[in-house]
C-alpha atoms as a printed R data frame, in Angstrom:
    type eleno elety resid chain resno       x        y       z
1   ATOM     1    CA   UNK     A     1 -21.040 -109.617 -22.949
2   ATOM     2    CA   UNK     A     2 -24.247 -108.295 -22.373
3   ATOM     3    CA   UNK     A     3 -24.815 -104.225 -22.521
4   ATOM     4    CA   UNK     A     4 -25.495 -103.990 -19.091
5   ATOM     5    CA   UNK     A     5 -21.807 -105.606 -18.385
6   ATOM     6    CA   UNK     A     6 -20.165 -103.648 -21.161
7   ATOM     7    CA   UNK     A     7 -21.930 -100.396 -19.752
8   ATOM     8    CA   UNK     A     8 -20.252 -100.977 -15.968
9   ATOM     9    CA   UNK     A     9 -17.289 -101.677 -17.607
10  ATOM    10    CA   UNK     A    10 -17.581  -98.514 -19.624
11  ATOM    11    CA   UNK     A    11 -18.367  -96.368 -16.434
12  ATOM    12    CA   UNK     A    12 -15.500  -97.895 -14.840
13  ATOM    13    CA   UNK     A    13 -13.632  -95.014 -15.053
14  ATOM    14    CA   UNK     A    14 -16.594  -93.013 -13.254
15  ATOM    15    CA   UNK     A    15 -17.264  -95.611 -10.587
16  ATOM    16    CA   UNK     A    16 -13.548  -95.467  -9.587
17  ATOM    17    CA   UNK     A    17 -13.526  -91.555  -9.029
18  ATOM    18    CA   UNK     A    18 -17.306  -91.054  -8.143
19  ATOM    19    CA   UNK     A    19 -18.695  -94.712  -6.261
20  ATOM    20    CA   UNK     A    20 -15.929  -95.909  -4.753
21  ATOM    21    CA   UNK     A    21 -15.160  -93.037  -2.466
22  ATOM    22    CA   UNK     A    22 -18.989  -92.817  -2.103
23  ATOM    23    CA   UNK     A    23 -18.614  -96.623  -0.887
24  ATOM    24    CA   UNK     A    24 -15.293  -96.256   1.582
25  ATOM    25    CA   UNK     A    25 -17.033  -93.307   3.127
26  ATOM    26    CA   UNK     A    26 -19.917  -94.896   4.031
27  ATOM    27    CA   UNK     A    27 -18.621  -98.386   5.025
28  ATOM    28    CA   UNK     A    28 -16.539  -95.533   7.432
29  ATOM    29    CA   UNK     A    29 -19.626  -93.153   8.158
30  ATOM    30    CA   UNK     A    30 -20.288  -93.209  12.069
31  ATOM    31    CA   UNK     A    31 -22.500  -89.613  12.136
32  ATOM    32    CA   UNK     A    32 -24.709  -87.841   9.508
33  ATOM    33    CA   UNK     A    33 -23.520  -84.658   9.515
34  ATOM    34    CA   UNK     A    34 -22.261  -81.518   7.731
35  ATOM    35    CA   UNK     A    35 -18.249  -83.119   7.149
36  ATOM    36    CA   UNK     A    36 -20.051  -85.936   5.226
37  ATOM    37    CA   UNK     A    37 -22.281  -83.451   3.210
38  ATOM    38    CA   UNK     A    38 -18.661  -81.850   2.349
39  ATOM    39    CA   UNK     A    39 -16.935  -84.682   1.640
40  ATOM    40    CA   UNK     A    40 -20.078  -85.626  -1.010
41  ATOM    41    CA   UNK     A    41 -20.245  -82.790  -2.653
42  ATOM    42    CA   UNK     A    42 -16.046  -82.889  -3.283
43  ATOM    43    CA   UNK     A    43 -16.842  -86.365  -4.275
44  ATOM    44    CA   UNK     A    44 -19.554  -84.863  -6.580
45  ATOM    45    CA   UNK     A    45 -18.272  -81.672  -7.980
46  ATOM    46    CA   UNK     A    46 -14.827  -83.610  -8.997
47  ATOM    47    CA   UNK     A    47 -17.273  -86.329 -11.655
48  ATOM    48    CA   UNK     A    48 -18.472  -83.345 -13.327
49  ATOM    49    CA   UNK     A    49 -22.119  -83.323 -11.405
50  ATOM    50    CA   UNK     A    50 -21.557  -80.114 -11.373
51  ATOM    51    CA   UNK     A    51 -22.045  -77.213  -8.782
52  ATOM    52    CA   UNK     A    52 -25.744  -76.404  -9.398
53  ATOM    53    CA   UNK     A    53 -26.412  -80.158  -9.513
54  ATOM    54    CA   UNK     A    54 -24.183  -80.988  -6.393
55  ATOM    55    CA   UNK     A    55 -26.186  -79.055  -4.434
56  ATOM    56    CA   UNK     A    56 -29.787  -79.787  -5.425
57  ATOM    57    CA   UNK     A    57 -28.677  -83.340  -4.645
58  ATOM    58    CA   UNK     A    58 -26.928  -82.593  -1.408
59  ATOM    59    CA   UNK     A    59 -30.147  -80.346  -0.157
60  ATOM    60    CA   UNK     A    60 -32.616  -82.988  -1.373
61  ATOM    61    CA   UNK     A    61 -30.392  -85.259   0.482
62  ATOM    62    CA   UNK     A    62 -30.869  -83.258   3.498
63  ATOM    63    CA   UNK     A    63 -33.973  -82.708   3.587
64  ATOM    64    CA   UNK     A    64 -35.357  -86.645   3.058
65  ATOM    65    CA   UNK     A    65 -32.718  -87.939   5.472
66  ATOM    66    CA   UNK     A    66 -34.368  -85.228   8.143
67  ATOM    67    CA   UNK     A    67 -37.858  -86.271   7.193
68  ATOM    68    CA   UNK     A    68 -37.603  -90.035   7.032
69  ATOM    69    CA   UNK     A    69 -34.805  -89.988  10.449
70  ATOM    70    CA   UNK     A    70 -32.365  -91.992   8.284
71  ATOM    71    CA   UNK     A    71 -29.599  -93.663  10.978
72  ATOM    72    CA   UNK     A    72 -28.294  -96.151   9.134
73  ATOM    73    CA   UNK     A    73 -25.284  -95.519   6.220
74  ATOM    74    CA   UNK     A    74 -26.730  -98.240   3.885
75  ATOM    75    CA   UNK     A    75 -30.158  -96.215   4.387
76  ATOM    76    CA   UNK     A    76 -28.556  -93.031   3.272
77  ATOM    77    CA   UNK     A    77 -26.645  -94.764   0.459
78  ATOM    78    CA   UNK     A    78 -29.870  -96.213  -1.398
79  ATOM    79    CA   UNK     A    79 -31.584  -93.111  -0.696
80  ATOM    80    CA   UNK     A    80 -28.881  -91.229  -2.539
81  ATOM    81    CA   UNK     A    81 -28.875  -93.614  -5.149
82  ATOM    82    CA   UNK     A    82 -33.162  -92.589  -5.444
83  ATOM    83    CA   UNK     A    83 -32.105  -89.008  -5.719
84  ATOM    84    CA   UNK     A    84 -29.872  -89.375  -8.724
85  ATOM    85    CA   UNK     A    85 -32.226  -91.643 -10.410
86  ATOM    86    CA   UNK     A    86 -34.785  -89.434 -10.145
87  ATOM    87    CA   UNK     A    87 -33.079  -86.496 -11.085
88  ATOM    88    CA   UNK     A    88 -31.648  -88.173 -14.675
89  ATOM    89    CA   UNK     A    89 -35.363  -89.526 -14.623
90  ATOM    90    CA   UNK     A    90 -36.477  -92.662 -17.070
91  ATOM    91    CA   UNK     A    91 -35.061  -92.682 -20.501
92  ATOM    92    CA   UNK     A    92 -37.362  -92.015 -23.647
93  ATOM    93    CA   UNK     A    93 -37.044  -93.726 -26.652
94  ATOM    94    CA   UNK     A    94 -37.309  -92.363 -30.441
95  ATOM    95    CA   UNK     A    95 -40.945  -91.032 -31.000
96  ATOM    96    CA   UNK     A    96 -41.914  -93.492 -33.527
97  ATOM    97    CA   UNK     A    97 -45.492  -92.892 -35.845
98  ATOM    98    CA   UNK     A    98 -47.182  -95.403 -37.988
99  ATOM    99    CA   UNK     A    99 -45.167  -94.106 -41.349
100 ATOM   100    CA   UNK     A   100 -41.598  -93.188 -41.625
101 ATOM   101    CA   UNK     A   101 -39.434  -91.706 -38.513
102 ATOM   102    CA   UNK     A   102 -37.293  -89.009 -39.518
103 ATOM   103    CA   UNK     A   103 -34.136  -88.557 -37.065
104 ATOM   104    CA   UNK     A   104 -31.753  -85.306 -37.653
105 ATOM   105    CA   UNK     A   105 -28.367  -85.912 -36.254
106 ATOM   106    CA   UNK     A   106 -26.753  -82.737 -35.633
107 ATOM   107    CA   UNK     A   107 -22.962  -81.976 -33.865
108 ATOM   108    CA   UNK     A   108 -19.969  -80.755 -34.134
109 ATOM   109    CA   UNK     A   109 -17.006  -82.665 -36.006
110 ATOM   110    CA   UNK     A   110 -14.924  -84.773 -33.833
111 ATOM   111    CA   UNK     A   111 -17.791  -85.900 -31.202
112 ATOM   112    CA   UNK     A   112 -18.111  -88.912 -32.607
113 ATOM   113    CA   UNK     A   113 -21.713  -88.120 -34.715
114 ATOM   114    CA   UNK     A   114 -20.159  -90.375 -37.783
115 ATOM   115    CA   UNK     A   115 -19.948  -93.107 -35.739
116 ATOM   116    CA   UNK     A   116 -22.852  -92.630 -33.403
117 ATOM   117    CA   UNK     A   117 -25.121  -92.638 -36.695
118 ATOM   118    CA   UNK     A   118 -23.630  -96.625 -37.469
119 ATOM   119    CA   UNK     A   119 -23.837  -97.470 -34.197
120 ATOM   120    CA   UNK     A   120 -27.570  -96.249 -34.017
121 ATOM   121    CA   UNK     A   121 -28.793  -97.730 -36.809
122 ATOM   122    CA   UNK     A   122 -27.413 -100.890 -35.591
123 ATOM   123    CA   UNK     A   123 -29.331 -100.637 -32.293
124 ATOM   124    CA   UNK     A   124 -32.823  -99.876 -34.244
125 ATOM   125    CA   UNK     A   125 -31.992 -102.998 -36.620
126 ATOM   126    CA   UNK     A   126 -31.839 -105.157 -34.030
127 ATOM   127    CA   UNK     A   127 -35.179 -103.313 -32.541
128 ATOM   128    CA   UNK     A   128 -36.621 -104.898 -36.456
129 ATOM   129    CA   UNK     A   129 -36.305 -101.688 -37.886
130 ATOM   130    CA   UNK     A   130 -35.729 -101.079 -41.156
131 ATOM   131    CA   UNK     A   131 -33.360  -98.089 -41.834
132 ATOM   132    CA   UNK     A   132 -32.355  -95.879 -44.496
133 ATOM   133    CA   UNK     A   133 -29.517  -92.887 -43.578
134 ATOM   134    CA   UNK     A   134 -29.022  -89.535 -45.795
135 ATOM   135    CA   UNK     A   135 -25.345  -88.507 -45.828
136 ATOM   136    CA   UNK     A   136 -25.977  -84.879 -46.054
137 ATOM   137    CA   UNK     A   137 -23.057  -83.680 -44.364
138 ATOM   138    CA   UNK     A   138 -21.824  -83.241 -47.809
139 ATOM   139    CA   UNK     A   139 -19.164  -80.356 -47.084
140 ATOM   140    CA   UNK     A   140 -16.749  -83.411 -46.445
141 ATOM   141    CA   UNK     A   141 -16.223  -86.047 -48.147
142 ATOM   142    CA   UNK     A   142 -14.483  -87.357 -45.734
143 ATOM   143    CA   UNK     A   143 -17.924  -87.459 -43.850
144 ATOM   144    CA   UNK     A   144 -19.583  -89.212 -46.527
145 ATOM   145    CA   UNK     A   145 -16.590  -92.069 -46.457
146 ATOM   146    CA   UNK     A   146 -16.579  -92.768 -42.709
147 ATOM   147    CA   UNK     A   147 -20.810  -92.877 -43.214
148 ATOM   148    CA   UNK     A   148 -20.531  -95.425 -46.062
149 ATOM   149    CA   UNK     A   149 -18.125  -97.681 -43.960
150 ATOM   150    CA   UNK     A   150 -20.416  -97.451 -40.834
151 ATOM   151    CA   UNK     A   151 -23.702  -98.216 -42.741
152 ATOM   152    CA   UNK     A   152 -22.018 -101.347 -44.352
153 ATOM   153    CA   UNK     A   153 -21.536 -102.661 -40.782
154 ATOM   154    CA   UNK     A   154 -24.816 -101.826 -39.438
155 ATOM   155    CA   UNK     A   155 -26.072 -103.664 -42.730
156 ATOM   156    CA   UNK     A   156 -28.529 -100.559 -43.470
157 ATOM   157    CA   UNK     A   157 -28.910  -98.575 -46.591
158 ATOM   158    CA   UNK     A   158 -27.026  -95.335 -47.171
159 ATOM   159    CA   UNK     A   159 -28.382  -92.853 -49.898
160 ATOM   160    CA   UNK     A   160 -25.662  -90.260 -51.083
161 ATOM   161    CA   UNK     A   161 -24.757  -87.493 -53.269
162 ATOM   162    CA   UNK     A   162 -20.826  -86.551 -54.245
163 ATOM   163    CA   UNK     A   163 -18.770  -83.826 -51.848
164 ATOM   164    CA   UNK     A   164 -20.257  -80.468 -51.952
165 ATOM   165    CA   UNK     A   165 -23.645  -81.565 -53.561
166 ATOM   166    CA   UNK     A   166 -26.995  -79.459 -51.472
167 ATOM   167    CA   UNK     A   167 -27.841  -81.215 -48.307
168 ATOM   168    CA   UNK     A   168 -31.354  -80.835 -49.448
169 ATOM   169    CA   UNK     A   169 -31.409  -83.032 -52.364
170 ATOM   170    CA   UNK     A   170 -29.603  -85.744 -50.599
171 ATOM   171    CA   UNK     A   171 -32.711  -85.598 -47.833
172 ATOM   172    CA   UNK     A   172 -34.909  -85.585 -50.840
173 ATOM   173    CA   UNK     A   173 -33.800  -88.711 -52.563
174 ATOM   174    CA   UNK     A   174 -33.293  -90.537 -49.310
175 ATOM   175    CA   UNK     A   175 -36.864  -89.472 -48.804
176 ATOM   176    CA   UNK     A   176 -37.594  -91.186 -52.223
177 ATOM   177    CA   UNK     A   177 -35.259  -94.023 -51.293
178 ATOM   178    CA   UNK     A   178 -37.328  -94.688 -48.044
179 ATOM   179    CA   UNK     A   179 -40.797  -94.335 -49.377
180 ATOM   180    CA   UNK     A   180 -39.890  -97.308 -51.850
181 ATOM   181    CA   UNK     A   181 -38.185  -99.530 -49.644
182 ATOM   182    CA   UNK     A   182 -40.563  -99.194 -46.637
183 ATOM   183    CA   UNK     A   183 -38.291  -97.914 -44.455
184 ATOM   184    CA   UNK     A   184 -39.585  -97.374 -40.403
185 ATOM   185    CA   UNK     A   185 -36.749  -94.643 -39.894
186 ATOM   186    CA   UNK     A   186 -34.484  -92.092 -41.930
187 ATOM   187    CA   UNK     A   187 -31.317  -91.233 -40.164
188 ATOM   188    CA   UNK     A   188 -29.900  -87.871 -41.419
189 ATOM   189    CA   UNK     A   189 -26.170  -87.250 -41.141
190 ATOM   190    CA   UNK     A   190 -26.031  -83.195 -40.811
191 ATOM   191    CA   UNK     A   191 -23.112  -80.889 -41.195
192 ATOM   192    CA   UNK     A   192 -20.969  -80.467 -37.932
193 ATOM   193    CA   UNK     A   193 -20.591  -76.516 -38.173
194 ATOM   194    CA   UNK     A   194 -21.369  -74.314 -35.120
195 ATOM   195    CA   UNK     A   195 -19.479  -71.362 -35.723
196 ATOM   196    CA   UNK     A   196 -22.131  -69.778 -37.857
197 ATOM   197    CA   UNK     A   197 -25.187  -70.530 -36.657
198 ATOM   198    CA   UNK     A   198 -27.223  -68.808 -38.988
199 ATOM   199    CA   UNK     A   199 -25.716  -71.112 -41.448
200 ATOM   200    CA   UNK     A   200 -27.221  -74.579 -39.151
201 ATOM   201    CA   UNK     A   201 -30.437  -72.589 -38.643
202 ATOM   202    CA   UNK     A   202 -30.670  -71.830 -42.728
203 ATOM   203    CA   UNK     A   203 -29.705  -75.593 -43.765
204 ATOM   204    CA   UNK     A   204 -31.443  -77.740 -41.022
205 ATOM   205    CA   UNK     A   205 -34.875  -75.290 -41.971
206 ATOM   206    CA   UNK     A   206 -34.187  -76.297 -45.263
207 ATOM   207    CA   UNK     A   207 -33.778  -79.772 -44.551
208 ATOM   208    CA   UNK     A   208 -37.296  -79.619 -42.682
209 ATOM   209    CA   UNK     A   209 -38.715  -77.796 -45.132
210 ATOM   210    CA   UNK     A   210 -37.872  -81.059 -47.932
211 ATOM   211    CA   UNK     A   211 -39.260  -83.309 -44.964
212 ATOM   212    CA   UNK     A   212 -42.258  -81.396 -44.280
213 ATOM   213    CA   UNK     A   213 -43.287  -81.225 -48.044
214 ATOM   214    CA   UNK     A   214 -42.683  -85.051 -48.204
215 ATOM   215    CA   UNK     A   215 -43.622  -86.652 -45.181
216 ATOM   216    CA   UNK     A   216 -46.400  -84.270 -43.696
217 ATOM   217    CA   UNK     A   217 -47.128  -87.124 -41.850
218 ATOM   218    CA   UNK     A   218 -43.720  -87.967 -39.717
219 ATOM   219    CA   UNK     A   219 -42.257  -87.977 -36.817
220 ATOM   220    CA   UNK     A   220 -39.215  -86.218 -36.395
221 ATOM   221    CA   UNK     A   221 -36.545  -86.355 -33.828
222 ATOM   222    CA   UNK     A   222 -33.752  -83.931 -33.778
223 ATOM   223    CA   UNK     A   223 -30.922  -85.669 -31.719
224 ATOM   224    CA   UNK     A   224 -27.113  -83.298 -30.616
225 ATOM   225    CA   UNK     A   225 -24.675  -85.999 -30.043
226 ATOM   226    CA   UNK     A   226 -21.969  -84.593 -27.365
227 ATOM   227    CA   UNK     A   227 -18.887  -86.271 -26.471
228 ATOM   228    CA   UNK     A   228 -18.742  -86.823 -22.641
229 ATOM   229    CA   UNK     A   229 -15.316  -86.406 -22.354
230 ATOM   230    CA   UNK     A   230 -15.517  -82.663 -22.312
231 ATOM   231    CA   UNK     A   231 -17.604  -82.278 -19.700
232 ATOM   232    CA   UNK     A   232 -19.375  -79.014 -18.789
233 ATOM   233    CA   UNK     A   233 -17.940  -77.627 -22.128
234 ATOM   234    CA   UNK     A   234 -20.647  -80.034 -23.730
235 ATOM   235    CA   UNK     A   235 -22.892  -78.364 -21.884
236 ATOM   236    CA   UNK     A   236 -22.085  -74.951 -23.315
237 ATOM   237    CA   UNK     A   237 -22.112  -76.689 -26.683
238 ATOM   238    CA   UNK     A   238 -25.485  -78.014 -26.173
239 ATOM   239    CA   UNK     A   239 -26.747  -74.741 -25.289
240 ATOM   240    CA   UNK     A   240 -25.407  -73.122 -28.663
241 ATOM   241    CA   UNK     A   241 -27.278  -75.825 -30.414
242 ATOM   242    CA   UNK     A   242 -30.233  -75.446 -28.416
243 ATOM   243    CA   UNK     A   243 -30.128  -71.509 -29.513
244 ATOM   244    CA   UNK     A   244 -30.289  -73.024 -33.198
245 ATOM   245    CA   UNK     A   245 -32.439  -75.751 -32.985
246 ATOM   246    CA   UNK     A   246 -34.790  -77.804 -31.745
247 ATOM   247    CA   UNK     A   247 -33.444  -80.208 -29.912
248 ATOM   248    CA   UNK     A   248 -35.394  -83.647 -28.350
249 ATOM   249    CA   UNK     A   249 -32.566  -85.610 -27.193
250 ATOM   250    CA   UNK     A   250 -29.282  -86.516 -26.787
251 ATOM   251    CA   UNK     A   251 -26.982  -89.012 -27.724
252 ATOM   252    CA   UNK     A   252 -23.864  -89.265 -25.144
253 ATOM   253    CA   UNK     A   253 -20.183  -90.421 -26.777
254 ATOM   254    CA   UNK     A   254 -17.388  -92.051 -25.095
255 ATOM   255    CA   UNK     A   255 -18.672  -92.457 -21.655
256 ATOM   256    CA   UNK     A   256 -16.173  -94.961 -21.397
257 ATOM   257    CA   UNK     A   257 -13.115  -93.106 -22.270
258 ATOM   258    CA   UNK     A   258 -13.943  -90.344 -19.281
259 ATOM   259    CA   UNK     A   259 -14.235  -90.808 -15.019
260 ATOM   260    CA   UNK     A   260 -16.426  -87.405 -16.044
261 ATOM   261    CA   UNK     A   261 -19.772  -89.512 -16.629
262 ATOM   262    CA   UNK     A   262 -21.235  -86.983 -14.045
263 ATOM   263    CA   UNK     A   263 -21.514  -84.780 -16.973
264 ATOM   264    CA   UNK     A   264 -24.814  -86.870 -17.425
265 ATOM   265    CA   UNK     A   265 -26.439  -85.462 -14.182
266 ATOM   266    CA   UNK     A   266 -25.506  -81.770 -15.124
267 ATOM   267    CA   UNK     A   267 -26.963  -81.913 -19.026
268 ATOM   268    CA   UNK     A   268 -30.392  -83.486 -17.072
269 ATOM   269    CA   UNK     A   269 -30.282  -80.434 -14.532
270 ATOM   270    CA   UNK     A   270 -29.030  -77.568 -17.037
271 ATOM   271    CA   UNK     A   271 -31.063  -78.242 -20.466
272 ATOM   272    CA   UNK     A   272 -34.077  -81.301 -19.728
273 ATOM   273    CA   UNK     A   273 -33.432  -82.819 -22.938
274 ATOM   274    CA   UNK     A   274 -33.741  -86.478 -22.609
275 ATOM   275    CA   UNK     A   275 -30.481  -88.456 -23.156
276 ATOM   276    CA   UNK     A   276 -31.304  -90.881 -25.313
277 ATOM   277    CA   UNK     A   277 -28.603  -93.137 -26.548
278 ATOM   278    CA   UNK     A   278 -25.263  -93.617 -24.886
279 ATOM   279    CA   UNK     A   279 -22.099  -95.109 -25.959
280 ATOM   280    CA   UNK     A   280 -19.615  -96.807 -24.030
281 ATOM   281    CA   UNK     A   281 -16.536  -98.347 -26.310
282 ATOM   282    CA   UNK     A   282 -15.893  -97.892 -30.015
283 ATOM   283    CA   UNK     A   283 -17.606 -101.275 -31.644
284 ATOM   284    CA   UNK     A   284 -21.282 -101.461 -33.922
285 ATOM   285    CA   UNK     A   285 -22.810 -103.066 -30.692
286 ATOM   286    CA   UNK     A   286 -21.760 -100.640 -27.936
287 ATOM   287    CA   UNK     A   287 -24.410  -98.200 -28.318
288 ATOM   288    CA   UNK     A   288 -27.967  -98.524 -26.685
289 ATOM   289    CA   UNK     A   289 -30.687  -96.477 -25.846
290 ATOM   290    CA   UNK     A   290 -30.511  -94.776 -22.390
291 ATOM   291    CA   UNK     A   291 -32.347  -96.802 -19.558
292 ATOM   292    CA   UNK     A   292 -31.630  -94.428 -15.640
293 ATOM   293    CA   UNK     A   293 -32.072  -98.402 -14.211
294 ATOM   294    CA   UNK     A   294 -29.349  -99.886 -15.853
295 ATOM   295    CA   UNK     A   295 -27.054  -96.797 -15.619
296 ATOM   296    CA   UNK     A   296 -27.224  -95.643 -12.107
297 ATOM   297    CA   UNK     A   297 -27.339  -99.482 -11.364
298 ATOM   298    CA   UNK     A   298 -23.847  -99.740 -13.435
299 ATOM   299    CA   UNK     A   299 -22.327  -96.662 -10.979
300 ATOM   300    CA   UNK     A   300 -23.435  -98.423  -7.982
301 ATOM   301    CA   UNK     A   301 -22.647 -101.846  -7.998
């Protein structure tokens, strides 16, 4: 199954409570007017679009079917379907430089970030990459466990330190570790605490302060990962983070196991930070990076 098929399979759940009405009501729709702009934004508003979102789409919608004297329901479908891509815009991939890519993966525990990490490196070995991860979530060894098992199915190399060890040291041998085996990207596992967020600010500067030291010369990505079935609550999340880091994109969890996908429109509106990776069903292959084509195309048809 390609990812394209296992994505609209994944969004199944979404398409049911968000497309399918979309698609009865227009197959029914016999007059443009204000009861189909309500009957949208229900439609809307109940996927998790959100209110804010809901109606920037619904007065875009408006507005374009005024100015271009749309008639036709099929008309008004595809140009609702142009709204929402362009809102989500085009996805963005890693920012890559000529040496080694350094990738922070921060989160809270229980979003899936474990996992996500695997299923990333995966993706980018596939891509011809060669990655190393740094397990420096070390508060849990737990953490470091589910890491090792993940990296041994995405056939990558996982540098680590014993429970409790300083994140820091982990990032610097993994550095070390990288350097030597010529790696294009180092993916590092952080710890999944939010409650004290001088604590995150204190060990990710840290952290950057190791990789600044020892790869002046990187690019580095700093990716939240955010389980979509908790819809606008992963917004608030992501705004916490956002207060203690610097975030450049977002990897998406469990889109499959939620008819919230919405949720994807509302992080777009609320915080522009690119998604860039979304997952859609618990195997090594069922992660990608984010393409607004393939996703709006999987809601649609």
């Amino acid at each position: 199954m390609s990812f394209f098929e296992k994505l609209k399979k994944g969004l199944s759940k979404t398409k049911n409570l968000l497309f399918k009405p979309f698609s009865d009501l227009f197959k029914s729709l016999r007059r443009i007017d204000e009861d189909l702009m309500e009957e949208l934004e229900e439609i809307l508003i109940c996927a998790d679009v959100g209110i804010s979102t809901t109606e920037e789409i619904l007065d875009t919608l408006r507005t374009e079917i005024k100015e271009r004297g749309l008639k036709d329901s099929n008309e008004v479908k595809d140009l609702l379907k142009e709204i929402m891509h362009n809102m989500i815009g085009e996805g963005e991939d890693i920012n890559y430089c000529d040496g080694i890519t350094v990738v922070l993966i921060i989160g809270v525990n229980g979003v899936g970030k474990t996992t996500s990490i695997g299923k990333i490196a995966s993706s980018l070995k596939k891509d011809h990459k060669k990655v190393v991860v740094a397990a420096a979530d070390t508060f849990r060894a737990a953490a470091i466990d589910q890491l090792e098992v993940w990296t041994k199915r995405a056939g990558v190399d996982l540098i680590k330190h014993t429970e409790g060890s300083d994140p820091a040291a982990v990032v610097f041998d993994a550095i070390n570790a990288s350097k030597k085996r010529q790696a294009d990207v180092l993916i590092i596992d952080t710890a999944g605490r939010l409650h004290n967020k001088k604590n995150l600010m204190d060990e990710l500067a840290k952290i950057n302060r190791v990789i600044a030291r020892e790869l002046p010369d990187s690019s580095r990505e700093t990716m939240l990962v955010l389980d979509s079935t908790t819809g606008q609550n992963a917004i608030n999340q992501a705004k916490e983070f956002k207060n203690a880091a610097d975030i450049t994109g977002l990897v998406l969890t469990k889109l499959d196991g939620t008819a919230k996908g919405g949720i994807v429109f509302s992080i777009k509106k609320e915080l522009d930070i690119p998604v860039k990776f979304i997952g859609v069903g618990e195997q090594i292959d069922d992660m990608e990076k984010f393409n607004a084509d393939d996703f709006i195309d999987a809601l649609f048809e």
